[in-house]
C-alpha positions in Angstrom: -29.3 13.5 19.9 -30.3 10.5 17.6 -32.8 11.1 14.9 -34.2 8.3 12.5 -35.8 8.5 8.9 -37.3 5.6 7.1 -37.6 5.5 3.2 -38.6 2.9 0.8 -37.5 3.7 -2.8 -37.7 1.8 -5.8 -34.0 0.0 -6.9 -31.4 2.9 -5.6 -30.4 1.0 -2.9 -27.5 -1.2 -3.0 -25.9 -3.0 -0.3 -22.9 -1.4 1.5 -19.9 -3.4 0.9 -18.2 -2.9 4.5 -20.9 -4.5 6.0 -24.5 -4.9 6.4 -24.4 -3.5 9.9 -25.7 0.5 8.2 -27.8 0.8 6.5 -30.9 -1.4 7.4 -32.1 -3.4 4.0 -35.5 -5.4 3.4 -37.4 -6.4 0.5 -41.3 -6.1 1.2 -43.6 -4.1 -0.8 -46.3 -2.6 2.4 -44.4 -2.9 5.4 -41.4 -1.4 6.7 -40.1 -3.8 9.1 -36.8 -2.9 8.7 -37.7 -0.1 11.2 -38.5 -2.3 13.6 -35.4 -4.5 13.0 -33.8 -1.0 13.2 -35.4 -0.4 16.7 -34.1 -3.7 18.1 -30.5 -3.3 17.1 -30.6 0.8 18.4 -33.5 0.3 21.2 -32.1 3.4 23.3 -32.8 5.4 20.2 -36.4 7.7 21.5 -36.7 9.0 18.0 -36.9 5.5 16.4 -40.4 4.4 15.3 -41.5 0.7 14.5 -44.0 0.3 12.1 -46.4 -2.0 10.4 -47.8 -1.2 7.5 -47.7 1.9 5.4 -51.5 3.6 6.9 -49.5 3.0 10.4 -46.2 4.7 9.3 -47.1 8.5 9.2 -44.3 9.7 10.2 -42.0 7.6 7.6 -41.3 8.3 4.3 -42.7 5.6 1.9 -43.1 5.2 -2.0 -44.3 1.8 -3.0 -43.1 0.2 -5.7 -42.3 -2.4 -7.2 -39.3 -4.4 -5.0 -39.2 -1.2 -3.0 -36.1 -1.0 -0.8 -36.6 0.2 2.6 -33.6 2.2 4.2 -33.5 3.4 7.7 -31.3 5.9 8.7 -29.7 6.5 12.0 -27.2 8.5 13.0 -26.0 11.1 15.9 -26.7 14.7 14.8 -23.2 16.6 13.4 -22.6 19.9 11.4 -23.1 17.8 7.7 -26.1 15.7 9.3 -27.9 18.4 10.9 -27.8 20.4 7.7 -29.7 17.1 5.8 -31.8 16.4 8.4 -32.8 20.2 8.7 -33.6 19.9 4.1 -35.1 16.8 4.7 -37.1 18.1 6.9 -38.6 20.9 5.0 -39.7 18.6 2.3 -41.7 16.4 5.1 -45.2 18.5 4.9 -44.7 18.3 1.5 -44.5 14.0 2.0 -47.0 13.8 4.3 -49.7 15.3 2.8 -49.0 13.8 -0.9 -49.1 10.2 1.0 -51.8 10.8 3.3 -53.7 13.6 2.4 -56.7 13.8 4.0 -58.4 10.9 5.2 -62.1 11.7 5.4 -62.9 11.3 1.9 -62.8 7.3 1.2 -63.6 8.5 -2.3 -60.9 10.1 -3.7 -60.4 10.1 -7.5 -57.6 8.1 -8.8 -56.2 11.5 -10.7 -55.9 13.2 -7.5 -54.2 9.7 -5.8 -51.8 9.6 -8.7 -50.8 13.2 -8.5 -50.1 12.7 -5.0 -47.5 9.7 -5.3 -45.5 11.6 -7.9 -45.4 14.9 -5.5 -43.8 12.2 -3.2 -41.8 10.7 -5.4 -40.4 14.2 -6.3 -39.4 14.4 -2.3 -37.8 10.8 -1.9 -35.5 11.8 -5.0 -35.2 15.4 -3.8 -34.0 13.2 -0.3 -31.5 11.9 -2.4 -30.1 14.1 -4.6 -29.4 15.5 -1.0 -27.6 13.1 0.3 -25.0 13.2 -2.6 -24.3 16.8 -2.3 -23.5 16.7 1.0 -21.7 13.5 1.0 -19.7 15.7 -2.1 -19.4 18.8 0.8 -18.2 16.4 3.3 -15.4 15.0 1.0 -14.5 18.5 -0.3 -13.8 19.1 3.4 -11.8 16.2 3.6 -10.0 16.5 1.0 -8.9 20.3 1.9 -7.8 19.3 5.5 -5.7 16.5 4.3 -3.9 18.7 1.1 -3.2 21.4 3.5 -1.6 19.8 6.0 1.9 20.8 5.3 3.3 22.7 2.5 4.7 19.7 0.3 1.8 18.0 -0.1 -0.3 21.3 -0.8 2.5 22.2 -3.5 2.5 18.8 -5.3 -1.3 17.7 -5.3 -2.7 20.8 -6.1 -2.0 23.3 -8.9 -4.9 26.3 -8.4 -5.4 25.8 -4.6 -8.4 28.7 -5.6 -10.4 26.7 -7.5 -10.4 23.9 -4.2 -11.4 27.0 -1.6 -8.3 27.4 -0.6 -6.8 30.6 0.8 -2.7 29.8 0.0 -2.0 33.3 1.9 -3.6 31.7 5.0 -1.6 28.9 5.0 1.9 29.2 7.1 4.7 27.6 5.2 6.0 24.3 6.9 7.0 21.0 6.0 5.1 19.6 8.5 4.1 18.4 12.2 6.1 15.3 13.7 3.5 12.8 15.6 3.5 13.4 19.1 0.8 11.9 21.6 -1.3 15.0 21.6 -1.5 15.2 17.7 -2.5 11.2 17.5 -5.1 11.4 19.8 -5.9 14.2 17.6 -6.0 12.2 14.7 -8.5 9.4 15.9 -10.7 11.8 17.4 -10.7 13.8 13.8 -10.9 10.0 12.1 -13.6 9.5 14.9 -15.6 12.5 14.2 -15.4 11.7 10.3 -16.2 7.8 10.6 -19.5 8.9 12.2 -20.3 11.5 9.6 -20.0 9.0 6.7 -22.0 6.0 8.5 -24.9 8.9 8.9 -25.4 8.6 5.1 -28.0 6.6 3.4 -25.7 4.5 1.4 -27.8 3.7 -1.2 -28.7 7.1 -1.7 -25.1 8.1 -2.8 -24.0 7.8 -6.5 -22.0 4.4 -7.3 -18.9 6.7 -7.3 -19.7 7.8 -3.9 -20.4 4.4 -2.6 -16.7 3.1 -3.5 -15.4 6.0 -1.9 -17.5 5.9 1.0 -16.2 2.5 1.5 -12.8 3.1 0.8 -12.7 5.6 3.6 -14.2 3.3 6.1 -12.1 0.7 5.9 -9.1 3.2 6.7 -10.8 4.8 9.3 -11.6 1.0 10.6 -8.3 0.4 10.2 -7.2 3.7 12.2 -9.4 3.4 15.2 -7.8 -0.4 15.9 -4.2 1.7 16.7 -5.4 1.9 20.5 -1.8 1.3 21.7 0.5 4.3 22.7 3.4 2.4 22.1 2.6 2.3 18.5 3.6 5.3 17.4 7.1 4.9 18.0 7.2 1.5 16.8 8.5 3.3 13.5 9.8 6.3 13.4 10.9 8.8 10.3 13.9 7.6 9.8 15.0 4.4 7.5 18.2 3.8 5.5 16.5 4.0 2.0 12.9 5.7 2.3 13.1 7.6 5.7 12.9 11.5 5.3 16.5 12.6 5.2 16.9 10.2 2.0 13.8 11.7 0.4 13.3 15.3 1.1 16.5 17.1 -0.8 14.4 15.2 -3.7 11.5 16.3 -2.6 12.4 20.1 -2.2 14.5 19.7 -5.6 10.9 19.2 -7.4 9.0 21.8 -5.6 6.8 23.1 -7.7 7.3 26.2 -8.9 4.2 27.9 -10.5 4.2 31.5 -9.3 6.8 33.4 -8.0 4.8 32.8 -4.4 5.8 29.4 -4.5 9.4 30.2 -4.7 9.0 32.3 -1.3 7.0 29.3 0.3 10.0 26.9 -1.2 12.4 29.1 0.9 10.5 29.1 4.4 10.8 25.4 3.8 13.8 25.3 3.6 14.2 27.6 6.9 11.8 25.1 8.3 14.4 22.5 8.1 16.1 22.8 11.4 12.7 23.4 13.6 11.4 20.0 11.3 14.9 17.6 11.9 14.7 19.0 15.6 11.2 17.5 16.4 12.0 14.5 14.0 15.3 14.2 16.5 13.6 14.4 20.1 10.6 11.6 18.2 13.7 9.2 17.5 15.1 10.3 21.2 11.7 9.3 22.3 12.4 6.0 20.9 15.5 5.0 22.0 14.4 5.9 25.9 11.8 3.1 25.1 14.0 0.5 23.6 12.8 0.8 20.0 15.1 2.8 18.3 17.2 1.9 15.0 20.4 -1.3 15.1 23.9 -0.4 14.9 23.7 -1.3 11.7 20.9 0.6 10.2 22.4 3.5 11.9 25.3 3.2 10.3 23.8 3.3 6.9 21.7 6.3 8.1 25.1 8.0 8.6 26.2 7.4 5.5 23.6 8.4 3.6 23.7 11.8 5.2 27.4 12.0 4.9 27.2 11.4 1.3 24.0 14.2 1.1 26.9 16.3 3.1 29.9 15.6 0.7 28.8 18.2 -1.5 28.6 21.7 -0.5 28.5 24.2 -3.3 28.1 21.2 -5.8 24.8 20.3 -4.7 22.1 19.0 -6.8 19.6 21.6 -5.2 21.8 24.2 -6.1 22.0 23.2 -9.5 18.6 22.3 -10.0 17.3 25.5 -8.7 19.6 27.3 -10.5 18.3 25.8 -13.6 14.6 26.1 -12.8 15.2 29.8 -12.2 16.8 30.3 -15.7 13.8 29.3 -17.4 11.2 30.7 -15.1 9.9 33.8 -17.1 9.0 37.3 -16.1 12.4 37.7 -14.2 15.1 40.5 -14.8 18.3 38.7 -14.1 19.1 40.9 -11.4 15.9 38.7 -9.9 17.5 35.5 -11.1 20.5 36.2 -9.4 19.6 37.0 -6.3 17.1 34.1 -5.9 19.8 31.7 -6.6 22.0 33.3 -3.9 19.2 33.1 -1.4 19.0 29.8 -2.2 22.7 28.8 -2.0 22.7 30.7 1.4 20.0 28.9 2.7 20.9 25.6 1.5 24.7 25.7 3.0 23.8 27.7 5.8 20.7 26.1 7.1 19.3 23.1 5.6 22.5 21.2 5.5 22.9 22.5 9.2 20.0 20.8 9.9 21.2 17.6 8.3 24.3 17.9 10.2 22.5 18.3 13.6 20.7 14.8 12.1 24.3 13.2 11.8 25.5 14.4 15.3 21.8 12.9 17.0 22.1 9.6 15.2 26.0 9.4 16.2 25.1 10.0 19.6 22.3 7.5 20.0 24.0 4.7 18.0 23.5 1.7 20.3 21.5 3.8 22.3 17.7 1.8 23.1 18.7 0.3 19.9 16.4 -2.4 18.9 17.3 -5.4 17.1 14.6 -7.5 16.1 11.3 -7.4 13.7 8.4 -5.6 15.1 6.7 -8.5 15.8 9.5 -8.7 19.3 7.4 -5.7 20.4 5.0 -5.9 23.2 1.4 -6.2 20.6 4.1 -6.2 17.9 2.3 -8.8 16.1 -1.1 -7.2 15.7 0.7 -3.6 15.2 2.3 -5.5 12.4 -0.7 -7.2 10.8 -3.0 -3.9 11.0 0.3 -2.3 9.4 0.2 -5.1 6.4 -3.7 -4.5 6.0 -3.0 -0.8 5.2 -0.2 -1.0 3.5 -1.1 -3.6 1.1 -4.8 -3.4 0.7 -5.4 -6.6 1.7 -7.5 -8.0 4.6 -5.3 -11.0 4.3 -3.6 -12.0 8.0 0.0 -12.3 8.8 0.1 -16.0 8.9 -2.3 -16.6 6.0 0.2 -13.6 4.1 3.2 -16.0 5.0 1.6 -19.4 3.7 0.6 -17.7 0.6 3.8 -16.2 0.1 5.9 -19.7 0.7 3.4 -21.3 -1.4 3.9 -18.8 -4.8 8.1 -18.8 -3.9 7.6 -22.8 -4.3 6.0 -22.5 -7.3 8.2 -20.2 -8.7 11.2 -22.8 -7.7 9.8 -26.1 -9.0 9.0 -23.8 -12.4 12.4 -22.8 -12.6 14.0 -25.6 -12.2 11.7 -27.4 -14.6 12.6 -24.8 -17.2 16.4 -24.9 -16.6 16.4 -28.4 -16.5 15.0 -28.7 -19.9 16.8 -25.8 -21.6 20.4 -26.3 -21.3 20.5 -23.3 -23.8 19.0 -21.1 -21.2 21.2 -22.7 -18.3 24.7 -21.6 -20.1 23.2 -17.9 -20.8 22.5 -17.6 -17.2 25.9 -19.6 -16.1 27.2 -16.8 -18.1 24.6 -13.8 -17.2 23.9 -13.3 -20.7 20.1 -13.8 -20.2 17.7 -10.8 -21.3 20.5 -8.9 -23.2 18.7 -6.1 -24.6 20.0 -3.1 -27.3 21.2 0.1 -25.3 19.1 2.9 -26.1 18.1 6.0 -23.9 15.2 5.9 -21.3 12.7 7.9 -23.4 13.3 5.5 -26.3 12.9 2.3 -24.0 9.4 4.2 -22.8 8.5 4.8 -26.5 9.0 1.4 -27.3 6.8 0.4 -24.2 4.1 3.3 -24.7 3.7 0.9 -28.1 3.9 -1.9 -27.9 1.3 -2.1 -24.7 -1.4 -1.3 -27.0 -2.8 -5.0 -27.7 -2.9 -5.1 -23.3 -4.1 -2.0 -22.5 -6.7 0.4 -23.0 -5.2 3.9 -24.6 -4.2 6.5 -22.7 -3.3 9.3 -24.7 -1.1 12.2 -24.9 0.8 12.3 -21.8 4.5 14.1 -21.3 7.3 13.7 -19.3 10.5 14.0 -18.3 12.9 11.4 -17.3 16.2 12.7 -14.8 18.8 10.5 -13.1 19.4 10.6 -9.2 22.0 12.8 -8.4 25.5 10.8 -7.6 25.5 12.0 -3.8 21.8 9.8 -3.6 22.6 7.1 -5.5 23.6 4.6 -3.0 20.6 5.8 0.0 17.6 5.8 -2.9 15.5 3.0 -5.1 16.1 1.7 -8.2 13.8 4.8 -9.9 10.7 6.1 -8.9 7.4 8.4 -10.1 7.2 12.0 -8.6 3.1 11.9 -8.1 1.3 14.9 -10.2 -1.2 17.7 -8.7 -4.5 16.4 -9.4 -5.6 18.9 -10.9 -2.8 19.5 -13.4 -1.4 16.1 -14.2 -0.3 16.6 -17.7 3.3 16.8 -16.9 5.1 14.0 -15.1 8.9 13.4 -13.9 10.7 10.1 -13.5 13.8 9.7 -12.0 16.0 6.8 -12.4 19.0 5.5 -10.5 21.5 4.4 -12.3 24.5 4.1 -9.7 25.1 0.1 -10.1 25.3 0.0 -13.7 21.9 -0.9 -14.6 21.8 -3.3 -17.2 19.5 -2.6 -20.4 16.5 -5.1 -19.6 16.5 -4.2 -15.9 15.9 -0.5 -16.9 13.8 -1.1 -19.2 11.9 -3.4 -16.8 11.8 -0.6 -14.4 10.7 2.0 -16.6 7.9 -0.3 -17.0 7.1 0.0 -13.9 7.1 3.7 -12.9 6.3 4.9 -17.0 4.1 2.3 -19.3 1.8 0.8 -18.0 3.1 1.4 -14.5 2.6 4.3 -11.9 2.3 7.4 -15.0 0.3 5.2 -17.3 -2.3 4.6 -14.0 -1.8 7.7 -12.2 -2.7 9.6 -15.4 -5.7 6.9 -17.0 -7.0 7.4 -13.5 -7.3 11.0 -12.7 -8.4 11.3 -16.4 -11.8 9.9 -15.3 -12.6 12.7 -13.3 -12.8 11.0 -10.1 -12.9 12.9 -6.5 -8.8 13.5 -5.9 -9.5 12.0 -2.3 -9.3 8.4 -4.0 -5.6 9.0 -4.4 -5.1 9.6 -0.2 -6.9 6.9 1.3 -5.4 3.8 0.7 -2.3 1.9 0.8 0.3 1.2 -1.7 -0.8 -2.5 -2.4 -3.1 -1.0 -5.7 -0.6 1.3 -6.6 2.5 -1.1 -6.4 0.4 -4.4 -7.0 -0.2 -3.0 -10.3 3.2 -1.7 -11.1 5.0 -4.9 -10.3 2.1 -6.5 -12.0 3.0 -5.0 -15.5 6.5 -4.5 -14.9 6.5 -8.5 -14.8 4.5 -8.0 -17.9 6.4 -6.0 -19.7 9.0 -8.8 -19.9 7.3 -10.1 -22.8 7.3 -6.6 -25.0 11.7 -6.7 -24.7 11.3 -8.8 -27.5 13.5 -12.0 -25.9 11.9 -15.8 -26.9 9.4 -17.2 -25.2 11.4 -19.6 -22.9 14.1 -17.2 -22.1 10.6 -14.3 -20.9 9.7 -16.7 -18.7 12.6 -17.7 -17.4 13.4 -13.7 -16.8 9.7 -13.5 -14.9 9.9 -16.3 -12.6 13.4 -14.6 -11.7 11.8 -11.4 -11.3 9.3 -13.0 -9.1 11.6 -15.5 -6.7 13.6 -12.1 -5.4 9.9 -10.2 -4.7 8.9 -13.5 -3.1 11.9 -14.7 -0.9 12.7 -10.5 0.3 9.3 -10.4 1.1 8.7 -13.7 3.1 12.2 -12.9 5.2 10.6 -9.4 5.6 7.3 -10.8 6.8 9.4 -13.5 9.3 11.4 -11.6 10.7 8.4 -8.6 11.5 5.1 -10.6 11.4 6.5 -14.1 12.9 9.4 -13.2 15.2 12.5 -14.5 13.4 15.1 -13.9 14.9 18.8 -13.4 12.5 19.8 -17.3 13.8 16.3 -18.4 12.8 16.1 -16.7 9.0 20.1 -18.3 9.0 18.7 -21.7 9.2 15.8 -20.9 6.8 18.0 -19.4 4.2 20.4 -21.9 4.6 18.1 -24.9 3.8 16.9 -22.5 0.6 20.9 -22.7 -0.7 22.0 -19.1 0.8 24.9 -20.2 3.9 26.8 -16.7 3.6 26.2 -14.9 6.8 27.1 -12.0 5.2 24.0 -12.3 3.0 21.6 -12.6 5.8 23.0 -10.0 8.1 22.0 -7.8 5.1 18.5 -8.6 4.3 17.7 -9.0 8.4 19.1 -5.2 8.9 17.3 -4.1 5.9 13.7 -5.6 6.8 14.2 -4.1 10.4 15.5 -1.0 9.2 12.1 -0.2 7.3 9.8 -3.1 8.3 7.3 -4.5 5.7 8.9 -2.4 2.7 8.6 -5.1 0.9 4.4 -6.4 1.1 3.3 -3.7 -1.0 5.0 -4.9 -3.9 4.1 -8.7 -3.4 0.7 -9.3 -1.6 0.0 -6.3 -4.1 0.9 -7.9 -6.9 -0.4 -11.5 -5.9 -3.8 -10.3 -5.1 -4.0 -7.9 -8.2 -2.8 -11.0 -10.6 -5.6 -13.4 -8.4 -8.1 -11.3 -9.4 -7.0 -11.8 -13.3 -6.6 -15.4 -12.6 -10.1 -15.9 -11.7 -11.4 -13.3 -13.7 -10.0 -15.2 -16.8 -11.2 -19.0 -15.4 -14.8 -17.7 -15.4 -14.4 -15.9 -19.0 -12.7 -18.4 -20.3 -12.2 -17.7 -24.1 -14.5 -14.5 -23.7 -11.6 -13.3 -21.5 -10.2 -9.7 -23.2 -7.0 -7.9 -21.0 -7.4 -4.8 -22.2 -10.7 -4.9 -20.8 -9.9 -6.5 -18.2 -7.1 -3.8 -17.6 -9.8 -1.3 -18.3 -12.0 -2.3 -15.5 -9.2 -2.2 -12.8 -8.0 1.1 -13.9 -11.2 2.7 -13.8 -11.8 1.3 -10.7 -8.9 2.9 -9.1 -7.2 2.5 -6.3 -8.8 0.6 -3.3 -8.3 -2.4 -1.0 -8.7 -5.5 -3.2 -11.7 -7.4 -1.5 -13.9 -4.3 -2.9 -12.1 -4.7 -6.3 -12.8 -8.2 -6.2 -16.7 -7.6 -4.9 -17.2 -5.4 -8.2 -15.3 -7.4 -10.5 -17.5 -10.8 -9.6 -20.3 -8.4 -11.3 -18.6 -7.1 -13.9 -17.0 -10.5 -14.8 -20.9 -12.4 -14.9 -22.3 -9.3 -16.8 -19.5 -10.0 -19.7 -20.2 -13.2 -19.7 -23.8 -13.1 -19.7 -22.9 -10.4 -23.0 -20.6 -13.2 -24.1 -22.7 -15.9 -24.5 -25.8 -13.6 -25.9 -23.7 -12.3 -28.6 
């Protein structure tokens, strides 16, 4: 069932930024071709209605005015759309008669004519006051389905699942489905269903907030619908040396949030869950070793290890202990309580969650070199597109494999011919690195290194205000399987309190952690995460893209934050382009070897010519790019595209060019694929100028 409505309104309307394809836009004060340009592109559509002028339209909506916009709307009737159509429809009487009214009397007073277009103007904005509450419904829906999808993410991104509608007693405890074949198709139908729902709105009827989410979501769901290859779900599978599950979720479970005693029962059904969870997660990686795609030898082999380590210690865990803490400052328990939920939770964790990890060990032992495959992705049949659709999400970027590679080779080269400028020039700076005395930095403690940051970003960044956290280390048995730190994501709803972990297992030295607490504290992922869900923006715009915002701007300011350490000019430099040449040459083997094909002989000759001839060496990086391909894009297309956009941005400012404003706009922005951050900017950028130069 197709249905069709036509309006013209004064300077609502702006263009969508996905494409011009929905809506239909003109510019043409009595006529309303668009609905005839409409009828061509949709001519099996029996509902739509072509017409001429505004006396031959009297079944369309139309308010002249001045530059009037005309809109029209198309779309196949759904439970959101029917509900619209069926309000808009109610309000059409009221339309037709203010427009129209009756036609005998030629000599109608101009009061009565005036009266008439504001009853109608009352409509059309009625029309689309409309539309934003039920694009509003339709993302409350989506933003319910998505946060109760399993337990963990209900638990950490959302802190009073009342005040969202949702029922927590309803909700059966699990840590969540594994992909099979029937849930994908699932998915894309779901995806399917929900891509047709948002092109039914009348973009320019939608607040500007809506608009960026709106397209936001349809470039994921683009993105989604392209994965029409079966094979592609097992292309990667849930488990990877360093971020696969079984490195992440004793984390994971550690930080459960505990707000009520309910939580603690739901924390303990998770962790019964474990065994039914590993056991799907087990017959999905079976699945991919029967077709040829499962993990290397080697990448096994550091999967073992990491849950051997995990295994090591029994009674000494760090979820023991960390529950155990957690329970002792919960309030309202008798310690009679206290006791017994820390036995539960020692039973559970020796008797059945480290069961399952030991029924993980024995699977991976027995398919080690087992359908093991070698190579990148990009060795897989359609491996190359799967790849480059995997980038695009991922990063943010509509960039293309090859385009991603020359841009990458071209910044590493830059980064070289810099550095050997600088080291050239500067013997000074030459010895301190022939004697790795570069960037030495005072010891202090992480929350006086974030202190120091928290300040001394003030002449870069817009304020934030008061924020707390808490920084913890990585327990010793994860230290060798986990990054270098990382930023435990808040609810959205209560993100006032934040937790950092660090890993300091290879003797971090003092400008590297400080460095990284850049990165995950001030200005990185806290700083953002917080400054962002401070502006009271729908919590769906933290689900819907990639990590290329996220990361780009982390590694952005972590690369910044090189200059508040308080080292000399030359030597911050020096310390940056460093920074930069690792993020650049892991990520251009990574994008070889699983966008290009490279085989481990092929990134040998390439790493030779760039001065690294240990085999060794290589064997490492190859096993680590196939053992969690692309891990590395997020953190450098992210960070080139974020720092394009200040490049340009500051070329066409010029000496009007301010970064904390400049920071302010991508921040408030938030996160989103960077051709729609650039499309806003270019406006923002011209209307500071224009302010600039009329100052």
């Amino acid at each position: 069932m197709e249905t069709v409505l036509c309006l013209a309104f004064g300077r609502v309307f702006l263009r969508p930024y996905r494409s011009m394809k929905h809506p239909v836009s003109i510019r043409d004060r009595s006529t309303v071709h668009g609905c005839a340009y409409g009828a061509q592109k949709h001519p099996s559509s029996p509902a739509f209605i072509s017409c001429a002028s505004v006396s031959d339209c009297p079944v369309s909506v139309i308010l002249l005015v001045a530059d009037a916009a005309a809109v029209c709307y198309t779309g196949k009737m759904n439970k959101i759309s029917f509900k619209r159509i069926i309000s808009i429809i109610t309000l059409l009487p009221l339309l037709a008669g203010a427009l129209f009214g009756c036609r005998d009397d030629a000599s109608r007073q101009s009061y009565r004519q005036f009266a008439q277009m504001l009853e109608a103007a009352h409509a059309v904005v009625q029309i689309i006051e409309l539309e934003a509450e039920y694009f509003d419904i339709l993302i409350d829906e989506l933003f319910v389905d998505y946060v109760t999808s399993d337990s963990i993410t209900l638990n950490y991104y959302v802190a009073d699942p009342a005040s969202f509608g949702i029922d927590i007693e309803s909700i059966t405890p699990t840590l969540g489905e594994v992909a099979t074949f029937e849930t994908m198709n699932q998915d894309i139908w779901e995806n399917h269903e929900y891509e047709e729902e948002f092109v039914d709105f009348l973009y320019g009827a939608l607040r500007p907030d809506q608009q960026i989410l709106y397209d936001v979501l349809t470039r994921s769901y683009d993105i989604s619908l392209k994965w029409d290859n079966d094979d592609f779900l097992y292309y990667t599978g849930y488990i990877h040396p360093n971020t696969g599950i079984q490195a992440q979720l004793p984390i994971i479970l550690a930080e459960f949030n505990f707000r009520s005693p309910a939580d603690i029962d739901i924390y303990f059904k998770l962790l019964e869950d474990a065994g039914r969870y590993f056991g799907d997660i087990i017959e999905f990686e079976r699945e991919r070793s029967r077709r040829g795609m499962f993990l290397s030898e080697a990448n096994v082999d550091r999967v073992l290890e990491n849950i051997e380590s995990f295994l090591a210690h029994r009674e000494d865990n760090f979820m023991i202990t960390v529950f155990n803490d957690m329970i002792d400052g919960y309030g309202g328990l008798s310690e009679h309580q206290r006791e017994q939920y820390k036995q539960r939770n020692t039973d559970l964790i020796l008797n059945q969650f480290m069961t399952a990890y030991e029924n993980l060990h024995d699977a991976m032992s027995e398919l080690r070199g087992v359908g093991a495959h070698e190579g990148g992705l990009a060795d897989l049949p359609d491996g190359r597109r799967y790849a480059e659709m995997r980038m695009q999400y991922t990063t943010d970027s509509d960039i293309a494999i090859r385009e991603a590679d020359t841009w990458l080779r071209s910044e590493l080269d830059a980064v070289f011919q810099r550095l050997r400028a600088i080291l050239t020039t500067d013997r000074q700076l030459a010895e301190l690195l022939n004697n790795d005395a570069l960037g030495e930095l005072p010891h202090d403690t992480p929350e006086n290194y974030l202190s120091m940051l928290e300040a001394a970003i003030a002449r870069d960044f817009p304020p934030l205000g008061p924020v707390s956290y808490t920084v913890r280390e990585v327990h010793a048995s994860l230290q060798d399987h986990l990054s270098p730190a990382f930023y435990l994501t808040p609810a959205v709803d209560s993100f006032q309190d934040n937790v950092i972990y660090i890993n300091l297992g290879d003797d971090v030295d003092n400008l590297s952690l400080f460095t990284t607490l850049a990165h995950e504290g001030f200005p990185g992922h806290m700083y953002q995460t917080v400054y962002f869900n401070r502006q009271s923006q729908h919590p769906v715009r933290n689900f819907f893209t990639g990590l290329g915002y996220s990361e780009g701007w982390a590694t952005y300011v972590e690369i910044e934050s090189f200059r508040y350490a308080g080292l000399g000019e030359n030597e911050t430099e020096l310390l940056q382009l460093m920074q930069k040449y690792d993020l650049l040459f892991s990520s251009r083997v990574d994008i070889a070897v699983n966008g290009l094909g490279w085989d481990i002989d092929r990134l040998s000759e390439w790493m030779g010519e760039m001065g690294f001839e240990d085999r060794d060496i290589v064997e490492n990086l190859f096993h680590t790019v196939t053992g969690d391909p692309l891990r590395f894009l997020p953190y450098s297309i992210g960070y080139l595209e974020m720092s394009a956009l200040r490049q340009k941005t500051e070329t066409t400012l010029g000496r009007y060019f301010n970064p904390v404003e400049f920071h302010r706009f991508i921040l408030d922005f938030g996160p989103a694929p960077f051709s729609l951050i650039e499309w806003h900017l270019e406006d923002w950028t011209n209307n500071e100028l224009s302010k600039a130069l009329a100052a």
